[in-house]
PALOPA-343825 format. One record per residue (C-alpha): residue number from 1; chain; x, y, z. Coordinates in Angstrom, 1 decimal. Example, Ala and Ser with C-alpha at 12.3 -4.5 7.8 and 13.67 -1.06 7.14 Angstrom:
BEGIN
<site 1, "A", <12.3, -4.5, 7.8>>
<site 2, "A", <13.7, -1.1, 7.1>>
# end
This chain:
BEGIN
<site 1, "A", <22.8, 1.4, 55.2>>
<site 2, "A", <21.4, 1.9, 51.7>>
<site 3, "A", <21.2, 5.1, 49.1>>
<site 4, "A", <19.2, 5.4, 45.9>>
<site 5, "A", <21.7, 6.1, 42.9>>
<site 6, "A", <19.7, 8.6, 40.8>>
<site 7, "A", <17.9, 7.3, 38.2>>
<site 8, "A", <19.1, 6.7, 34.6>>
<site 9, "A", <17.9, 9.0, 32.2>>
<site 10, "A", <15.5, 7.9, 29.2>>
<site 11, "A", <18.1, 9.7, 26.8>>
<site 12, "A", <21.1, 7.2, 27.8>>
<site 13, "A", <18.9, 4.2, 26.5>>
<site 14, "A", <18.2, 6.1, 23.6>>
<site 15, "A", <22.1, 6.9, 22.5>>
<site 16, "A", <22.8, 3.1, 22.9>>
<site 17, "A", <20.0, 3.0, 21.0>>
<site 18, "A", <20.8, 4.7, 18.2>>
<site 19, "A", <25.3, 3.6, 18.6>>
<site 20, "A", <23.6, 0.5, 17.8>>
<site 21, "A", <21.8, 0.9, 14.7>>
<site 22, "A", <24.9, 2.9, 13.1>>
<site 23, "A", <27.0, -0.3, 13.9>>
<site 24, "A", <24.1, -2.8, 12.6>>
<site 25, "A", <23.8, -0.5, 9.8>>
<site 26, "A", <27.9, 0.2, 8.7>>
<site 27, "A", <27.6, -2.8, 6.7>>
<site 28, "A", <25.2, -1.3, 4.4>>
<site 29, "A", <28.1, 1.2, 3.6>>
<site 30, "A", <29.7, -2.0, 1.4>>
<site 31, "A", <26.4, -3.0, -0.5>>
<site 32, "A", <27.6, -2.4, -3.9>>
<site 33, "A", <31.2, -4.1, -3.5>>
<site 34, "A", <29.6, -7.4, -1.7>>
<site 35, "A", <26.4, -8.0, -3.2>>
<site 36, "A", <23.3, -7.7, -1.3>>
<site 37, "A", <23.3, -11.4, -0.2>>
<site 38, "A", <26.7, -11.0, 1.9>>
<site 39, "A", <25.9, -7.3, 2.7>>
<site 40, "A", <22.6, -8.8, 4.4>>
<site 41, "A", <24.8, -11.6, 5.9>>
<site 42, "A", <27.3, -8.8, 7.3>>
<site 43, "A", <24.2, -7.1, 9.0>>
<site 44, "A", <22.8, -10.2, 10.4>>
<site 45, "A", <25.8, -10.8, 12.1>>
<site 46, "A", <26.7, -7.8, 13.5>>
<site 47, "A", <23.1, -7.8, 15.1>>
<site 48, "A", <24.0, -10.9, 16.6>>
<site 49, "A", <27.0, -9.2, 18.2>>
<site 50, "A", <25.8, -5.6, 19.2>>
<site 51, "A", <22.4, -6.4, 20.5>>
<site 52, "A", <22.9, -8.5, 22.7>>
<site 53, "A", <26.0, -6.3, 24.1>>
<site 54, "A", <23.8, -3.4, 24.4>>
<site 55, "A", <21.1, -4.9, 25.9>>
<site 56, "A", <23.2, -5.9, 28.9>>
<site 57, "A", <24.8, -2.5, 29.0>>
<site 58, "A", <21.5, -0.9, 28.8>>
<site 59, "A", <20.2, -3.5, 31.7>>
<site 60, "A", <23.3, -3.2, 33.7>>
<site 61, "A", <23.4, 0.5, 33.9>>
<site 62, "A", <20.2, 0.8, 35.9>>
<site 63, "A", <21.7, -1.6, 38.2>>
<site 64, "A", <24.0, 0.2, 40.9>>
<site 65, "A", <24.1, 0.7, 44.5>>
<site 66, "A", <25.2, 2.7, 47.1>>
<site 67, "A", <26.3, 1.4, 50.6>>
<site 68, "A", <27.6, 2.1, 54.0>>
<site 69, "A", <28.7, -0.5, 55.5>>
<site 70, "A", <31.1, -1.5, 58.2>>
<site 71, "A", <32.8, 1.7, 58.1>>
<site 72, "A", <33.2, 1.9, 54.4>>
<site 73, "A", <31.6, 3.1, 50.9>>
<site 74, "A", <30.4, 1.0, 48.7>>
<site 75, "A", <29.8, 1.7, 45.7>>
<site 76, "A", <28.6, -0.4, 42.4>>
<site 77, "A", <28.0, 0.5, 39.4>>
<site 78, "A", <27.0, -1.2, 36.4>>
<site 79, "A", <28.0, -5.0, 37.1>>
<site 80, "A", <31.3, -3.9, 36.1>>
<site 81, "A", <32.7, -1.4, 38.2>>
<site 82, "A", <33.2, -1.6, 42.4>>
<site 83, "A", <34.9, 0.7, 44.4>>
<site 84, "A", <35.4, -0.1, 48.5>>
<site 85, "A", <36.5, 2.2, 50.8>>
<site 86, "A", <37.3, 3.2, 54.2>>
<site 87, "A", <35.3, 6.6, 55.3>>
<site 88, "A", <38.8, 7.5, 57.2>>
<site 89, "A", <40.1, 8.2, 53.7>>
<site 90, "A", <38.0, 10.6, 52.4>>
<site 91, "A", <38.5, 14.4, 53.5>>
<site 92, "A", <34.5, 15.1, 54.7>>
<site 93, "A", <35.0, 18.7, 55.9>>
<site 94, "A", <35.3, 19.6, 51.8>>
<site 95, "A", <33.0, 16.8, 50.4>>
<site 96, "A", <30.3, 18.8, 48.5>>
<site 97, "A", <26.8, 18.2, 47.5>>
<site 98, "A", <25.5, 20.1, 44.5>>
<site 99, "A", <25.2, 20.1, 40.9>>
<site 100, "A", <27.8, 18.4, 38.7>>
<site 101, "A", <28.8, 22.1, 37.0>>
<site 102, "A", <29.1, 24.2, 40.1>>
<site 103, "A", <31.9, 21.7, 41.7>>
<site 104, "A", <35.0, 22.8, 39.6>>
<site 105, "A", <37.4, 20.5, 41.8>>
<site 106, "A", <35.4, 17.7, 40.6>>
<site 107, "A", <35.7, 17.9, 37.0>>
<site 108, "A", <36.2, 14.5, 35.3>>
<site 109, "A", <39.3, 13.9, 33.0>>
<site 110, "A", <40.9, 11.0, 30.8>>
<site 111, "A", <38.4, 7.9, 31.5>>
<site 112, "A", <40.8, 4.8, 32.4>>
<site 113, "A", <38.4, 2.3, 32.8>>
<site 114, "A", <34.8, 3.1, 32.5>>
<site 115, "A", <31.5, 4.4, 30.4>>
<site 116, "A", <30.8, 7.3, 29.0>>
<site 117, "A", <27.7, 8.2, 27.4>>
<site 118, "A", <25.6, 11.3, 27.4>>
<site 119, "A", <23.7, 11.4, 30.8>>
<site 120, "A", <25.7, 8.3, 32.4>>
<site 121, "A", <29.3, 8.5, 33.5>>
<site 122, "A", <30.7, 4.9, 35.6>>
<site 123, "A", <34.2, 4.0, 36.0>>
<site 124, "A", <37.5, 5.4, 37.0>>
<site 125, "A", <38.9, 8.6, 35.0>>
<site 126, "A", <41.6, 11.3, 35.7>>
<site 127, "A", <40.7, 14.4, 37.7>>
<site 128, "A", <41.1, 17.7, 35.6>>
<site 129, "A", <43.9, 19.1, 37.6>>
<site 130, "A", <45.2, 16.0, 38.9>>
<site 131, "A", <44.4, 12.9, 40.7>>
<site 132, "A", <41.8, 10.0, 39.9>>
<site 133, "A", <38.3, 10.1, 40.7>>
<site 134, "A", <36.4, 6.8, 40.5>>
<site 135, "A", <32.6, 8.3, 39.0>>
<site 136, "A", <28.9, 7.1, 38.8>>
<site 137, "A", <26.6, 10.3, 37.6>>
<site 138, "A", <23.3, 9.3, 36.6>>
<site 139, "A", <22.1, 12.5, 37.2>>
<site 140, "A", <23.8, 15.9, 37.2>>
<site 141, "A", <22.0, 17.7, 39.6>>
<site 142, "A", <22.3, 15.8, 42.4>>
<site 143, "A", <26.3, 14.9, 43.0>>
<site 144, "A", <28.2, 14.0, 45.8>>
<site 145, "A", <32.0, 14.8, 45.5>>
<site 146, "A", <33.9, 13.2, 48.0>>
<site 147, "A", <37.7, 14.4, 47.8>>
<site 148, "A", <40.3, 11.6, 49.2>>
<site 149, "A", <43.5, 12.1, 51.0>>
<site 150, "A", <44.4, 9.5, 49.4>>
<site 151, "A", <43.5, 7.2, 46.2>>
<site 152, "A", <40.6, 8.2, 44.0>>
<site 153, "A", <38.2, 11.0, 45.2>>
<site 154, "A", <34.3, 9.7, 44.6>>
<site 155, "A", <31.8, 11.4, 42.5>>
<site 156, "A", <28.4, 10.3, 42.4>>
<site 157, "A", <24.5, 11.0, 41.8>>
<site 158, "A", <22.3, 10.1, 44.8>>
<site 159, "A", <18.8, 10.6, 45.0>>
<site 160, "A", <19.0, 12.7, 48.6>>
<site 161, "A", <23.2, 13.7, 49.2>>
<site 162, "A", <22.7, 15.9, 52.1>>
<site 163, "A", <21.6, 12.8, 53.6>>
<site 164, "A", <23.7, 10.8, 52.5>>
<site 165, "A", <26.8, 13.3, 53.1>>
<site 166, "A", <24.9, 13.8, 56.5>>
<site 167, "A", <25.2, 9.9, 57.5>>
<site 168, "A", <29.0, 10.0, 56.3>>
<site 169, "A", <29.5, 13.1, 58.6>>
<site 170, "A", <27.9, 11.4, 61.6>>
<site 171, "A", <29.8, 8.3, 61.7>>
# end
C-alpha cells in the first residue's frame, strides 16, 4: 500500500538555486589575481560541476515514496536514502501526527547522513535528547513521528497521516 510524500516546496528549488550561482560565481572573487581569461575558465568549469549536481538533486528530491508492504515501512527518499522496517518495531500507541513544531520528542539533531535545506530535510540525524531518527519532511505541517523501540524512530511528511497512522494501527 502506497502514501503520497508531501510535496516539495517551490522555495527548496530556489535555495539550490541560488547555493549554485554563489558557487559558479566564487571564482569571480579571483578576477584581478588571474586575469579574466582564467577567471572565465574557472567559472566555466565549475558550472560544468555544480549544475549538473544540482539538477539531479533538485530532480531526485521530488522523487520519494512511502510504502507498506509485507509488514514493513518503506520509505525512500531522494534516490539516496532507504529505510526498511518492520511495523513490530515501532511503538504505535505514541506515534503522533501533527505539525513538525508541536512534536517536541521529534526534534531533529546532528545530520549523519542526509540533506538539509530550508523546506526539505532526508536522511538519518541524531534525535535532540537522544537516539537517531531517520527523516524525510517535505512539508512541516503534515508529519508523522513514529518512535521505535528500537533503531531509528521515523519522521516524515505525508499528504493524509491520520490515514496513514490509521493503516499502521490496523495491521
Amino acid at each position: 500500500m502506497a502514501f503520497e510524500i508531501a510535496a516539495v516546496d517551490r522555495r527548496v528549488y530556489w535555495a539550490l538555486f541560488i547555493i549554485a550561482l554563489v558557487v559558479i560565481a566564487t571564482p569571480l572573487l579571483v578576477l584581478r589575481r588571474d586575469g579574466p581569461a582564467r577567471t572565465l575558465r574557472n567559472v566555466v568549469r565549475a558550472a560544468l560541476l555544480i549544475v549538473p549536481l544540482t539538477t539531479a538533486l533538485g530532480y531526485t528530491m521530488s522523487d520519494s515514496a512511502l510504502r507498506i508492504e509485507d509488514g514493513k515501512v518503506i520509505v525512500h527518499a531522494a534516490h539516496f536514502f532507504q529505510e526498511e522496517r518492520p511495523i513490530g518495531e515501532f511503538d504505535l500507541a505514541h506515534a503522533r501526527a501533527g505539525t513538525y513544531g508541536s512534536m517536541a520528542e521529534a526534534r531533529l539533531g546532528v545530520r549523519s547522513t542526509g540533506i538539509r535545506l530550508p523546506g526539505y530535510v532526508a536522511g538519518r540525524f541524531a534525535r535532540q535528547g537522544g537516539g537517531a531518527m531517520f527523516a524525510l519532511l517535505t512539508d512541516r505541517s503534515r508529519v508523522v513521528y513514529l518512535p521505535a523501540r528500537t533503531g531509528p524512530s521515523l519522521l516524515i511528511s505525508v499528504e493524509e497521516p491520520e490515514r496513514f497512522l490509521a493503516t499502521l494501527r490496523g495491521m
